[in-house]
VOBA-1610 file (N, C-alpha, C; in pm, whole numbers, padded with zeros to 5 digits, always signed):
BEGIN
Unk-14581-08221-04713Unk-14467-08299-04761Unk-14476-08311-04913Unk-14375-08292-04996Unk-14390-08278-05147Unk-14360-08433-05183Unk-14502-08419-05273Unk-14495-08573-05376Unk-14326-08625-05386Unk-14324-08758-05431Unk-14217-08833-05481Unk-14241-08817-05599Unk-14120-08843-05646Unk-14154-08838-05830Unk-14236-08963-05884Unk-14243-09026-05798Unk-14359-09179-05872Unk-14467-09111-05864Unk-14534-09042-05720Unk-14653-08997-05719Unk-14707-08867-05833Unk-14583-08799-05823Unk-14623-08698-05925Unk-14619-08700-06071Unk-14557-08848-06073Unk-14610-08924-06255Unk-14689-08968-06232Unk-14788-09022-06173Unk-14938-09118-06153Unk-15021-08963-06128Unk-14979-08883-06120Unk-15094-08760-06113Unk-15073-08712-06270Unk-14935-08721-06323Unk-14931-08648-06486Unk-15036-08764-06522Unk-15022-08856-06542Unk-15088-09024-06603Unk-15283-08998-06598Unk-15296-08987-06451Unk-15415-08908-06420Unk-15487-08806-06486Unk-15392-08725-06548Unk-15419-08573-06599Unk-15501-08603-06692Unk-15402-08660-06798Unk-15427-08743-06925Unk-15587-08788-06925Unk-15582-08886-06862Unk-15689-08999-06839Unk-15862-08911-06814Unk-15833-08792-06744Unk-15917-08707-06697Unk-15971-08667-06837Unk-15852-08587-06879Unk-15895-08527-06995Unk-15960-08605-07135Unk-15926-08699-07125Unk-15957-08822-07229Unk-16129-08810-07172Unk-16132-08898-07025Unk-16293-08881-07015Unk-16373-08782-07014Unk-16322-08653-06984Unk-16402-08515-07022Unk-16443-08503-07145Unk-16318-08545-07234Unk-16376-08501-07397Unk-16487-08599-07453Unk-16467-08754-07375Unk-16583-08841-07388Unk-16691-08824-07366Unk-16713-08786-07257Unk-16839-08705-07192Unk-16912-08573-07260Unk-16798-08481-07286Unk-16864-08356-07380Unk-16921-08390-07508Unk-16867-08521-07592Unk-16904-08564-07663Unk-17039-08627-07706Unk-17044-08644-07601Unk-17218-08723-07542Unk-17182-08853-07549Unk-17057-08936-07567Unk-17093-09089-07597Unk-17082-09137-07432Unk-17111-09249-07456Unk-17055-09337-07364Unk-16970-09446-07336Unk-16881-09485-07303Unk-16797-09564-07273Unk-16811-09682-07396Unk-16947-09731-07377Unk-16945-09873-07527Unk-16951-09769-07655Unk-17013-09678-07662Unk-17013-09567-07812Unk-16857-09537-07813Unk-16801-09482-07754Unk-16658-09427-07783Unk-16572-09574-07831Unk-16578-09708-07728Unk-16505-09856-07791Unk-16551-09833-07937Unk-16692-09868-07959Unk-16702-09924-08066Unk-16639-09828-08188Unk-16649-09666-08158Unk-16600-09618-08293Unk-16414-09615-08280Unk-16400-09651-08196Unk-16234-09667-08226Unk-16196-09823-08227Unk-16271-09907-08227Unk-16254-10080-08277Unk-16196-10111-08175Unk-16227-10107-08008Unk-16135-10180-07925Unk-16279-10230-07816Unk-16231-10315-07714Unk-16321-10351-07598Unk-16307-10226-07550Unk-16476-10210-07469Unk-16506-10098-07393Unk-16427-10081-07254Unk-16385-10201-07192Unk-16249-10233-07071Unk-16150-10147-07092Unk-16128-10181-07277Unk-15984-10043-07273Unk-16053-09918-07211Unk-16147-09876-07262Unk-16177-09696-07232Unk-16204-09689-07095Unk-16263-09778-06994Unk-16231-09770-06841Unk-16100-09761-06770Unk-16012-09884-06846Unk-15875-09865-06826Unk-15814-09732-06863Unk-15839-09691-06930Unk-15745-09581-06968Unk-15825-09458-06899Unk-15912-09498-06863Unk-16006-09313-06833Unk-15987-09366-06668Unk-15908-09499-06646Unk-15873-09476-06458Unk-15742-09466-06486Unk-15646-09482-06579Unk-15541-09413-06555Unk-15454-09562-06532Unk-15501-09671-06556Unk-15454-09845-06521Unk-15388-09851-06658Unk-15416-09804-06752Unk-15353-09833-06861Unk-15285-09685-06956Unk-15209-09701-07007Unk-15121-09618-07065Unk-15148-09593-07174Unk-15237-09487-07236Unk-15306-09457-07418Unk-15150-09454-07475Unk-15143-09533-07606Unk-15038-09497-07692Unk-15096-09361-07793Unk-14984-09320-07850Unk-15028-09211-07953Unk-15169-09201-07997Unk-15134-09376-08119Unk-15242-09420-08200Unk-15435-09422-08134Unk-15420-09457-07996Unk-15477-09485-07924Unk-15595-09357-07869Unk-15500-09230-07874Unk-15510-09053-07825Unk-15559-09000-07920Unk-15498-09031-08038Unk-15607-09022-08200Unk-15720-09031-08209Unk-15741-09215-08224Unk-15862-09232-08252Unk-15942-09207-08169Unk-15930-09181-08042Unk-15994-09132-07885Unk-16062-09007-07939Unk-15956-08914-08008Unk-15995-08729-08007Unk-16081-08770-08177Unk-16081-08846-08280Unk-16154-08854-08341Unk-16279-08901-08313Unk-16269-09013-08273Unk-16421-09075-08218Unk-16517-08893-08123Unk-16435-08824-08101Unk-16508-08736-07969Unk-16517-08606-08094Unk-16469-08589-08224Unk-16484-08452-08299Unk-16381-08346-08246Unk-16272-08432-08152Unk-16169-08315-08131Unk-16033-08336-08157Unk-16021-08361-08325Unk-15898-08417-08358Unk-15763-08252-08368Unk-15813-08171-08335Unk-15742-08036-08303Unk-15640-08060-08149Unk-15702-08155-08062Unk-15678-08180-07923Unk-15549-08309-07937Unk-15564-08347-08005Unk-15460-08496-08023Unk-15308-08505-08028Unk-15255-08369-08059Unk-15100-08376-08079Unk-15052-08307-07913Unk-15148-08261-07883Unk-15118-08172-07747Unk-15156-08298-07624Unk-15216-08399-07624Unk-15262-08505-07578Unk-15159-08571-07599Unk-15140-08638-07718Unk-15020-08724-07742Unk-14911-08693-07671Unk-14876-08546-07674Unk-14720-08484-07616Unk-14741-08481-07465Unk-14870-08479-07380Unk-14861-08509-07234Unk-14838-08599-07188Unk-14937-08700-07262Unk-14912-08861-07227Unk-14780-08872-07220Unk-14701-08879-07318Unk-14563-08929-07321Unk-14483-08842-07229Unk-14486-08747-07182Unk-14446-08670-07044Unk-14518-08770-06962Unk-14591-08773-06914Unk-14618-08832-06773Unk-14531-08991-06772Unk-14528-09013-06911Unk-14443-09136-06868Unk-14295-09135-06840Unk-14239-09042-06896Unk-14079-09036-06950Unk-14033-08908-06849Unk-14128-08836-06769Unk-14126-08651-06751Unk-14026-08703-06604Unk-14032-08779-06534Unk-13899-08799-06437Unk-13777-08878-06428Unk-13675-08855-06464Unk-13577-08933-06426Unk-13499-08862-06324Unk-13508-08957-06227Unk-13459-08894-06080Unk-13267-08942-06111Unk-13238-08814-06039Unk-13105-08863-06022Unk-13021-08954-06012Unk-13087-09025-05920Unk-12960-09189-05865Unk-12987-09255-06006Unk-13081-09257-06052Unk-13073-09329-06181Unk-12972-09255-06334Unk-12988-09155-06332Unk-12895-09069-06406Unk-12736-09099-06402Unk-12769-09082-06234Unk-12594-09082-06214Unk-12506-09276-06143Unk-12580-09378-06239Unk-12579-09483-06223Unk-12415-09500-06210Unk-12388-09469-06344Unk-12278-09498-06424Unk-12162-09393-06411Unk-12223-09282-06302Unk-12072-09179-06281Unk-12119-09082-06322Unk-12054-08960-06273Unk-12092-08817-06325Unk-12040-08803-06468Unk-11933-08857-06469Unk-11867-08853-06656Unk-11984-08894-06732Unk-12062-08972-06723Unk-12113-09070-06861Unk-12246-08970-06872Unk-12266-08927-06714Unk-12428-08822-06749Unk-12408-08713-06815Unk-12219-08642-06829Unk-12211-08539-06887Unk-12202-08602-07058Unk-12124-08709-07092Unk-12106-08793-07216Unk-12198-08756-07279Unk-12310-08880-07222Unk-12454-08894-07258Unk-12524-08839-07359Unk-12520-08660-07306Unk-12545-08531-07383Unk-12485-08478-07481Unk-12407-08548-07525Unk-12302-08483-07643Unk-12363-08476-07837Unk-12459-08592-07801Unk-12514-08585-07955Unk-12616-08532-07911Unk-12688-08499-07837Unk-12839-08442-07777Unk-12751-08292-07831Unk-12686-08262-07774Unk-12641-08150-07777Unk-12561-08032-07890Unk-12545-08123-07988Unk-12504-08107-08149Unk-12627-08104-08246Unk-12745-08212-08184Unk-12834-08145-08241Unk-12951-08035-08237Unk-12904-07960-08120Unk-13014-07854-08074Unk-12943-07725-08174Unk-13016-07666-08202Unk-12967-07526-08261Unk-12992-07397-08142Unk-13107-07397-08075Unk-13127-07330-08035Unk-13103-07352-07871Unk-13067-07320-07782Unk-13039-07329-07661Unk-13109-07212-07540Unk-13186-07198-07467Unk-13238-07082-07435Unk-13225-07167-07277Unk-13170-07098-07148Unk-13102-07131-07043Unk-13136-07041-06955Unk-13206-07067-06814Unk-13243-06952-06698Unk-13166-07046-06576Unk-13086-06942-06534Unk-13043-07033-06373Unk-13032-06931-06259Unk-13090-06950-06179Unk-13114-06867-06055Unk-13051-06925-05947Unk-12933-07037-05974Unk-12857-07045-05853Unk-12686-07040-05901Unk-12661-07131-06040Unk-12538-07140-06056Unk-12499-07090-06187Unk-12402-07041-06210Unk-12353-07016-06322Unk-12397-07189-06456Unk-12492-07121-06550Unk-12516-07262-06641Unk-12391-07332-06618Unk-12431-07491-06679Unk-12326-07578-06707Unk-12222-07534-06877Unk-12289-07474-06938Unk-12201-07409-07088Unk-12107-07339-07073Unk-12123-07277-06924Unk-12044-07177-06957Unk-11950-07197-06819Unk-11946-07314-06766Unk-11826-07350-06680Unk-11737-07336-06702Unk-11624-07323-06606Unk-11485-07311-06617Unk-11454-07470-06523Unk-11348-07511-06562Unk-11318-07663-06521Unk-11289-07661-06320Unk-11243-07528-06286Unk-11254-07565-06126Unk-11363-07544-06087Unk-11509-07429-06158Unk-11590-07404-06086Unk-11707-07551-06151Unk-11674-07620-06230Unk-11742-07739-06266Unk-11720-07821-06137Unk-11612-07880-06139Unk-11557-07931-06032Unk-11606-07956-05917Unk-11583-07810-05836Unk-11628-07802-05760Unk-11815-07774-05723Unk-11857-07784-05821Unk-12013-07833-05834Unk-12028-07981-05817Unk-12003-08010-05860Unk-11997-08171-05960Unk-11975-08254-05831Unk-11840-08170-05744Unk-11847-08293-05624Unk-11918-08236-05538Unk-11964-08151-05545Unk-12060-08131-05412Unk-12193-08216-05460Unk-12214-08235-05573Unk-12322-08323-05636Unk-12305-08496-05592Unk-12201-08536-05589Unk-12136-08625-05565Unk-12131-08683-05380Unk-12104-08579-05350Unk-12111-08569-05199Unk-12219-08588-05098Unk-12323-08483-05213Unk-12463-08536-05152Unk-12550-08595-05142Unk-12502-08713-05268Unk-12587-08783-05323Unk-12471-08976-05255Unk-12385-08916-05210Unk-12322-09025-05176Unk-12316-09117-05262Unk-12259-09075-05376Unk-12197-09169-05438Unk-12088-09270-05412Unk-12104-09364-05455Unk-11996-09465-05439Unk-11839-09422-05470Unk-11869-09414-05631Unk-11746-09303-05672Unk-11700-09164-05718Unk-11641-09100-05654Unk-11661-08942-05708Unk-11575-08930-05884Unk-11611-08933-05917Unk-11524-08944-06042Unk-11583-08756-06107Unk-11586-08640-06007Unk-11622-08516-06078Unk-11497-08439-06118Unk-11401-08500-06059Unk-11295-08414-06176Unk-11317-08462-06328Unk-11312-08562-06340Unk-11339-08650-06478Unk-11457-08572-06545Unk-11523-08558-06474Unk-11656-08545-06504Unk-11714-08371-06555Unk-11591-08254-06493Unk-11588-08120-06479Unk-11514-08108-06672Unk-11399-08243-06636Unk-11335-08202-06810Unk-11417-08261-06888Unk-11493-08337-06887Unk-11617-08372-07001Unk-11711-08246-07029Unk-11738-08177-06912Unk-11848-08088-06915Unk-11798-07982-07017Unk-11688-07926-06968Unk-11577-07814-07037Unk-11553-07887-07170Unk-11548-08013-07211Unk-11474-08050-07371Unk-11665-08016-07449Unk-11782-08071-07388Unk-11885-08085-07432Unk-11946-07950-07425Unk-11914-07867-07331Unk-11954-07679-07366Unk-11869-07653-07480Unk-11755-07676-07540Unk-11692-07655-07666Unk-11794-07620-07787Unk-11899-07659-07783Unk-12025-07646-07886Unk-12065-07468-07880Unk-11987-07434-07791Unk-12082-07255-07838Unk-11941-07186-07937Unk-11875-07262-07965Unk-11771-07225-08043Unk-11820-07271-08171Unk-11908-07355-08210Unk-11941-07396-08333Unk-12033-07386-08399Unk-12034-07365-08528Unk-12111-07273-08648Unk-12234-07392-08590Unk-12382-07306-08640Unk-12453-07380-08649Unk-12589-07367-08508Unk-12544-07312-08418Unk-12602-07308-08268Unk-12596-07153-08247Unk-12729-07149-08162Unk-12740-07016-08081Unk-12728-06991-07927Unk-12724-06943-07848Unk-12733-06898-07671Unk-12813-06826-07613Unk-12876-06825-07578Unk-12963-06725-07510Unk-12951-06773-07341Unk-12828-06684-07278Unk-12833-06723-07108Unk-12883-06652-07001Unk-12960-06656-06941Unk-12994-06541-06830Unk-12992-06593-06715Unk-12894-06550-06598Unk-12827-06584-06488Unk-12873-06481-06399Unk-12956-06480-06287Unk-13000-06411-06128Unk-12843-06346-06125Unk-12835-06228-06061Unk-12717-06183-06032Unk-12668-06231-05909Unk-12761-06250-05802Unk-12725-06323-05730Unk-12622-06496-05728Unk-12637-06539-05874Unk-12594-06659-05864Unk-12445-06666-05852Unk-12411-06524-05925Unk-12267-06450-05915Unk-12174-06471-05819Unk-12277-06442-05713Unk-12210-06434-05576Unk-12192-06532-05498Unk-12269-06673-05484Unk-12285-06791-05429Unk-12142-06881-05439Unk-12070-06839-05369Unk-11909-06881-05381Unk-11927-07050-05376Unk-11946-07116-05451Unk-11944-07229-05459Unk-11782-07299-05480Unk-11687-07218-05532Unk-11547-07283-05527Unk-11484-07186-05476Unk-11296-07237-05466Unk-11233-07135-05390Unk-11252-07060-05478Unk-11217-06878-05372Unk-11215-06784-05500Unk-11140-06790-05604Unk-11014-06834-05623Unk-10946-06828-05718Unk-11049-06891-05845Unk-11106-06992-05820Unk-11195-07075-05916Unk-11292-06967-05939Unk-11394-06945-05817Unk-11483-06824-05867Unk-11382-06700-05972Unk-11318-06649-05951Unk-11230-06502-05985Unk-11229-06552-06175Unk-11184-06669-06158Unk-11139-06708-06317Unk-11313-06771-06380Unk-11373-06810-06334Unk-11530-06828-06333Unk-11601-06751-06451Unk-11608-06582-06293Unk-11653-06478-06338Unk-11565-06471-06433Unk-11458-06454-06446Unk-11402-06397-06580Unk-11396-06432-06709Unk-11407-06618-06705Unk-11490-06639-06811Unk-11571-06604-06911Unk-11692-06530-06764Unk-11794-06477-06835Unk-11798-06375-06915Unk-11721-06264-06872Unk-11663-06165-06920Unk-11627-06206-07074Unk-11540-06271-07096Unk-11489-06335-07205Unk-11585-06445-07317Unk-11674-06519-07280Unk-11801-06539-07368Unk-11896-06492-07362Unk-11928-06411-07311Unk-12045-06287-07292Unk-12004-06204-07435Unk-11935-06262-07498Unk-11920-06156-07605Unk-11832-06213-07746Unk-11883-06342-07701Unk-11902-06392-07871Unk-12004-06423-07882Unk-11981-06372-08078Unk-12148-06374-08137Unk-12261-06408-08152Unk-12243-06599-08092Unk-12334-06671-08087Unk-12409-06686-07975Unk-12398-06595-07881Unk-12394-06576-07698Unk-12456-06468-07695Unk-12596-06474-07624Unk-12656-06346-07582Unk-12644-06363-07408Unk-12590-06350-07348Unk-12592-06331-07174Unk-12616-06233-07109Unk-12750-06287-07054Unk-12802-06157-06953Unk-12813-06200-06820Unk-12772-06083-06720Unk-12752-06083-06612Unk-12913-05984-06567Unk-12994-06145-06468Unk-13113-06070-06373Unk-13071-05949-06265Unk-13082-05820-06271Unk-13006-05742-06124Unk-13101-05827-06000Unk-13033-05787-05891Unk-13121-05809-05786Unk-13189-05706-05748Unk-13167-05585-05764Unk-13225-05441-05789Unk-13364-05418-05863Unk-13338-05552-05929Unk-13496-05482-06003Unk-13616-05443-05970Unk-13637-05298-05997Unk-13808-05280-05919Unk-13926-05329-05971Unk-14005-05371-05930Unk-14149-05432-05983Unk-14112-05541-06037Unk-14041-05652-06031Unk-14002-05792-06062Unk-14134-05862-06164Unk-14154-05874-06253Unk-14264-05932-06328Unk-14303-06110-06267Unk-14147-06158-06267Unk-14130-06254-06235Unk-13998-06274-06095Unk-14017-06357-05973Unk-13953-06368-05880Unk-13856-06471-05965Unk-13731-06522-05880Unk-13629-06619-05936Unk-13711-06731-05963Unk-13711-06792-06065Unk-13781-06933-06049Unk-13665-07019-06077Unk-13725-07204-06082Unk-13682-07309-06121Unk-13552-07285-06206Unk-13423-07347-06197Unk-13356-07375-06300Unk-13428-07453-06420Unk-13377-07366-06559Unk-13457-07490-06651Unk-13396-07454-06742Unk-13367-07529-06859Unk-13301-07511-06997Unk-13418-07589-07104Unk-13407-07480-07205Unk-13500-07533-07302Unk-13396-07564-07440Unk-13395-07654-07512Unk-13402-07699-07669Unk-13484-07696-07762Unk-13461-07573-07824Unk-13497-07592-07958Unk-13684-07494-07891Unk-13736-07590-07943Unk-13863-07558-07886Unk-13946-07678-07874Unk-13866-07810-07833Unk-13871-07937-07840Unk-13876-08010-07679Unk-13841-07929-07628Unk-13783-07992-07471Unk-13778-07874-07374Unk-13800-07867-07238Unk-13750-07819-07159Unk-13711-07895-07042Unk-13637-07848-06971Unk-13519-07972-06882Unk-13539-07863-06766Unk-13638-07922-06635Unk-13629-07843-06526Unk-13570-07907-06434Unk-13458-07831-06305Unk-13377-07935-06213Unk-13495-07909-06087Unk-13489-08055-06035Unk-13562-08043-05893Unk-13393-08080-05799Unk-13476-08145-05688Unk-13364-08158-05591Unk-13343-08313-05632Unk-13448-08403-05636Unk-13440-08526-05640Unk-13445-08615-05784Unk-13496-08464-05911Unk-13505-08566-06055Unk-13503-08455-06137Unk-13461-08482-06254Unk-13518-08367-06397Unk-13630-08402-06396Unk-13696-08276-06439Unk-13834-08309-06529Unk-13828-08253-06667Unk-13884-08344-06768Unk-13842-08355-06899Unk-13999-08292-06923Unk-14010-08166-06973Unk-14177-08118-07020Unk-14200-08123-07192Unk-14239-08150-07212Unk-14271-08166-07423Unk-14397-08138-07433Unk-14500-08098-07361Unk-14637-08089-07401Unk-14610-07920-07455Unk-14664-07928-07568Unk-14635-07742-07644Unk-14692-07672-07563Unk-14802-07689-07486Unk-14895-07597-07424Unk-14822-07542-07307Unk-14704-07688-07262Unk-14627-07596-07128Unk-14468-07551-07152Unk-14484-07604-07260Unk-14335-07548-07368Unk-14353-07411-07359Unk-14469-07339-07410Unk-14522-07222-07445Unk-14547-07140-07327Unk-14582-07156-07206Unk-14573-07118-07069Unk-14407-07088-07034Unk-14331-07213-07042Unk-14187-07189-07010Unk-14105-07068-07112Unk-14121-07043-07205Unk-14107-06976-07349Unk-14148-06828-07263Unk-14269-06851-07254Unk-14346-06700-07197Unk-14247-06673-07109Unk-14245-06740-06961Unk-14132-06674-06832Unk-13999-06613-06911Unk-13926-06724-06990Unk-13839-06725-07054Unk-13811-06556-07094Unk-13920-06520-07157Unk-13908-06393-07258Unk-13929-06314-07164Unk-13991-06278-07019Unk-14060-06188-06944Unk-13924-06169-06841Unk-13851-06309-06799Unk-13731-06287-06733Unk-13586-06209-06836Unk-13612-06225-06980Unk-13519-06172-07032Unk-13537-06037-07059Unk-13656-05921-07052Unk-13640-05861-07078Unk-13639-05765-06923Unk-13613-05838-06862Unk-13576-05772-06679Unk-13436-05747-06699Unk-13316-05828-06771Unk-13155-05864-06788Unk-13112-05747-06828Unk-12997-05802-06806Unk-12914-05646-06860Unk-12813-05728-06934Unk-12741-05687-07039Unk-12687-05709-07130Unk-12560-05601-07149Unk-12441-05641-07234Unk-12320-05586-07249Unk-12260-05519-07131Unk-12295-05392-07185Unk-12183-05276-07063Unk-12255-05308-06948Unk-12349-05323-06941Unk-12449-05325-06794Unk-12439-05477-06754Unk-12452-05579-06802Unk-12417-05739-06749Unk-12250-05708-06704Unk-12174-05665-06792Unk-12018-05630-06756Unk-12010-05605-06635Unk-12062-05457-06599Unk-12063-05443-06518Unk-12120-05527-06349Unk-12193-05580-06348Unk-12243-05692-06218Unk-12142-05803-06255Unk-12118-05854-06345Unk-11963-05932-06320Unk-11857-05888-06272Unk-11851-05782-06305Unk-11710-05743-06279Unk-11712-05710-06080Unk-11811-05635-06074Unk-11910-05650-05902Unk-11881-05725-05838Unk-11878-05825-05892Unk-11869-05976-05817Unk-11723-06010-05803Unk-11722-05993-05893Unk-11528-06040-05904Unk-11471-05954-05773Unk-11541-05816-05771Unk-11447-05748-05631Unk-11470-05785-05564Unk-11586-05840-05511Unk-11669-05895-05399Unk-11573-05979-05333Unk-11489-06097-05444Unk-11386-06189-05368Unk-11240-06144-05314Unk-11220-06009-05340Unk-11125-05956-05255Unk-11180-05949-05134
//
């Protein structure tokens, strides 16, 4: 049975705490040696090396100084604060309506320059068209039994807030499973104008879109996780029940890696054209 997202933040929290007492230990001190050179009661360093208490930044510092591994501290710092912040489960997201979670993102989203996007089930959210939003949005709605469906509302926020690949300043990098093509999630008419979309921003300048074949021989990498990265600041993976928000560089740099290994499987221009256009017959 797969963790809850509480359990699988008290294991990130854990991680932390582990690693804190390993570097204590390699260090040779002990629990009162490590207090005293960072000026706190020795209670804190039990607390925090069981994982009862929460190291702040400042705290992860003087920890990796007191131990001679102040090289270790910014990569420490950036887990900790994942294990605290790394789930926000859905029902909490979508408190306030599907509109306000698409809102929400609108200055997040003006300030990323860089955008780098893998989805192995649905056509990204950037590059929606307002029926095939829609008809996502309430099936999101549906299953989550919301009180109120407000995803039409919520499909034209998405579509006014994708408006950003039209504007100076931002890049795209999309790579879409070809399979996701095909997963008729709205009527066809919605799919037909969808795909054709794509066709049609697949080929402005600021837009690199690659299409995974399903053909591919020797697969480096199988379909994984939906996930969108920013910048080189964030990556945003969807589960069923929460995002997970990752910032530690070390797994920034892992996601980055798939990232580059799934893009160079894609096919691009005449050859992405082509598996769109595939699809589009498919709905005759």
């Amino acid at each position: 049975m797969p963790a809850s997202p509480s359990s699988s933040a008290q294991a990130a929290r854990e991680t932390v705490a582990h690693r804190l007492r390993d570097m204590r230990k390699a260090a040779g001190l002990t629990v009162v040696d490590l207090a005293r050179r960072c000026g706190w009661q020795h209670s804190k360093t039990s607390r925090i090396e069981n994982a009862r208490t929460a190291p702040s930044a400042t705290d992860i510092r003087l920890w990796c100084t007191a131990c001679e591994q102040d090289g270790q501290a910014e990569d420490l710092v950036a887990q900790s604060l994942n294990a605290e912040s790394m789930y926000r489960e859905w029902r909490d997201q979508m408190r306030s309506g599907l509109r306000a979670l698409q809102t929400s993102l609108v200055q997040f989203f003006h300030d990323t320059s860089l955008f780098r996007v893998y989805s192995s089930t649905l056509i990204p959210g950037l590059l929606q068209t307002e029926g095939y939003a829609a008809a996502v949005l309430a099936g999101a709605a549906a299953f989550r039994s919301l009180p109120v469906d407000d995803s039409a509302e919520a499909a034209q926020a998405r579509v006014e807030r994708s408006r950003i690949i039209h504007e100076a300043g931002h890049r795209f990098v999309l790579l879409i499973e070809e399979s996701a093509l095909r997963y008729q999630v709205a009527e066809a008419d919605a799919m037909a104008a969808q795909l054709g979309y794509l066709l049609t921003v697949g080929e402005l300048p600021a837009v690199s879109l690659g299409i995974v074949p399903t053909g591919s021989p020797g697969r480096a990498h199988w379909p994984r996780e939906t996930f969108h990265m920013y910048d080189d600041a964030l990556v945003s993976v969807e589960l069923i029940s929460a995002t997970v928000r990752v910032t530690q560089p070390s797994e920034i740099a892992l996601y980055l890696k798939a990232f580059e290994e799934l893009r160079s499987m894609a096919v691009y221009g005449a050859g992405a054209r082509a598996l769109i256009v595939k699809a589009i017959d498919a709905l005759a």
